[in-house]
N, C-alpha and C positions, 0 to 999 in steps of 0.2 A: 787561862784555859780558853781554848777558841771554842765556841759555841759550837753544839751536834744535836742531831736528834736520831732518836731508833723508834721505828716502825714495827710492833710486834702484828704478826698476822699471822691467817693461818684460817680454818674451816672451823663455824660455829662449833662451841663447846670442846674448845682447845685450851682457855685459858690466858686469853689477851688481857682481857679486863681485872683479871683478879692477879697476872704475871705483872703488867703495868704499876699496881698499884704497887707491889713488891717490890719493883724499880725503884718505884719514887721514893717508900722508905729505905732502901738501902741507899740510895743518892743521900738524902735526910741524914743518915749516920754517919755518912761520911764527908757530912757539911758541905752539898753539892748543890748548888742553887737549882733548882728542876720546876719543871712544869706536867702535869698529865694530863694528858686531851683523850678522852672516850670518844671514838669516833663518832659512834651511835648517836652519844647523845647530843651532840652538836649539831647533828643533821635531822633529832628529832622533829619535827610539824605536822601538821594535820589544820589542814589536808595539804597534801604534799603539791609542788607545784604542779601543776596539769605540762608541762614541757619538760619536768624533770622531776617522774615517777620515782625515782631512787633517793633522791636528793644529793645526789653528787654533785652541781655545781652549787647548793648551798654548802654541801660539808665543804668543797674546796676553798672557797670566801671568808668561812668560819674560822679555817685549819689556819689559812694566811692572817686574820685579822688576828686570832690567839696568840699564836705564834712572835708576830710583829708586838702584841703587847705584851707578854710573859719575857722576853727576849729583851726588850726596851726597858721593864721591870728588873731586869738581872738575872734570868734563869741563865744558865751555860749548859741546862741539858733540856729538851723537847722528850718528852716520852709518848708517844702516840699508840695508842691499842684500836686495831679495824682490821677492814679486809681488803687487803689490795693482791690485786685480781691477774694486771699484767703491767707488761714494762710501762706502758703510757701512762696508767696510772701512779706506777711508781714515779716518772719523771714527774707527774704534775704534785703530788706529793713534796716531793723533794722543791718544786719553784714556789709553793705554796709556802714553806719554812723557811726557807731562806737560805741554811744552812745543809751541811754537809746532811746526807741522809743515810742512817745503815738498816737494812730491812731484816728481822730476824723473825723465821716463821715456827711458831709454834704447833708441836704433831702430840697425838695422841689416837689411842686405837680406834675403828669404829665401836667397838662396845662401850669404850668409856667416854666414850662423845654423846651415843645412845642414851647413855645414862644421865651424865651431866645435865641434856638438851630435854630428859622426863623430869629431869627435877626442876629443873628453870620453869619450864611448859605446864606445870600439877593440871593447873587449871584455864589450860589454853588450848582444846584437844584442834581448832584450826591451826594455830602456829605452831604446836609440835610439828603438827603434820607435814608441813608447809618446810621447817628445817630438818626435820628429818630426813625428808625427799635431798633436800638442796647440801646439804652437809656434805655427802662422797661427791655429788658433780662440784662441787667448788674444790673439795680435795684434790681431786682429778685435774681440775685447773689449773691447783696452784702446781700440781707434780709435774705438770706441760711446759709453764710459764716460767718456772722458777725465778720468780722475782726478788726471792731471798739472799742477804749474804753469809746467813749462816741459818739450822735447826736445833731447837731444842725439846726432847722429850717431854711433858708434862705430867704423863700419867702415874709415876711414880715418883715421885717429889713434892714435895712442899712448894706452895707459890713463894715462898723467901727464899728455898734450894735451887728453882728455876729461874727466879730474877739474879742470884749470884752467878750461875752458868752462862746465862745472855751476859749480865757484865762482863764478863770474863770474856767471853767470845768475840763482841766487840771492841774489845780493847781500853770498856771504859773504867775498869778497875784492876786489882794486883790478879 
């Protein structure tokens, strides 16, 4: 099996992280060698670099170094959950894994993003705030950019029923 990776994205409280993880265990059943990379949390620090407020050239460093040793391990599949924004970002993505890359962007309504993004937030009323604002303009984004090679609904399904539909889509199971 030649080695791939899929990019789940899509606007906070869509369901990357928890679709991701549904990847991995359906990869897992069906004795898939895989790795999951949380964007977020690889590009976690503090204080972020003073030249790179976002931390995109660390996440890209991270993406690449993981990648190269999950890969060199024996994964045959990259499962990556983040936000990617536009096509450059997608290229650098994809030079960062090494490997073929398929981008699948994960939707859901604004109310259940809303929702999602109050339960994450209880006790965060800055960064609710702060994603709530940013949630439709990154939507908006991604609806311009279309950096995706396929979508998948999330609001009514199981994250195991959404990770089976992405498999499916991209061609990586029956």
């Amino acid at each position: 099996m030649a080695a791939a990776a899929l990019l789940l994205t899509g606007t906070f409280g869509t369901g990357k992280t928890i679709t991701a993880d549904a990847v991995g265990l359906q990869l897992e059943a069906a004795s898939v060698p895989h790795a999951v990379i949380d964007l977020d949390e690889i590009r976690r620090m503090w204080p972020p670099p003073a030249a790179d407020r976002s931390g995109t050239s660390v996440d890209y460093r991270n993406v690449q170094s993981l990648a190269a040793n999950y890969l060199d391990a024996g994964a045959d599949r990259l499962v990556l959950a983040g936000v990617c924004e536009n096509w450059a970002d997608r290229r650098r993505y994809e030079a960062a894994v090494a490997v073929p890359l398929v981008v699948c962007r994960l939707l859901a309504p604004p109310a259940v993003i809303t929702r999602r993004l109050r339960d994450r937030h209880l006790d965060e009323p800055d960064e609710l705030a702060w994603h709530l604002k940013r949630a439709p303009e990154l939507d908006a984004i991604l609806d311009t950019t279309r950096v995706a090679d396929a979508e998948v609904a999330t609001d009514s399904r199981t994250p195991l029923h959404v990770a089976a539909e992405v498999i499916r889509l991209i061609g990586w199971g029956p």
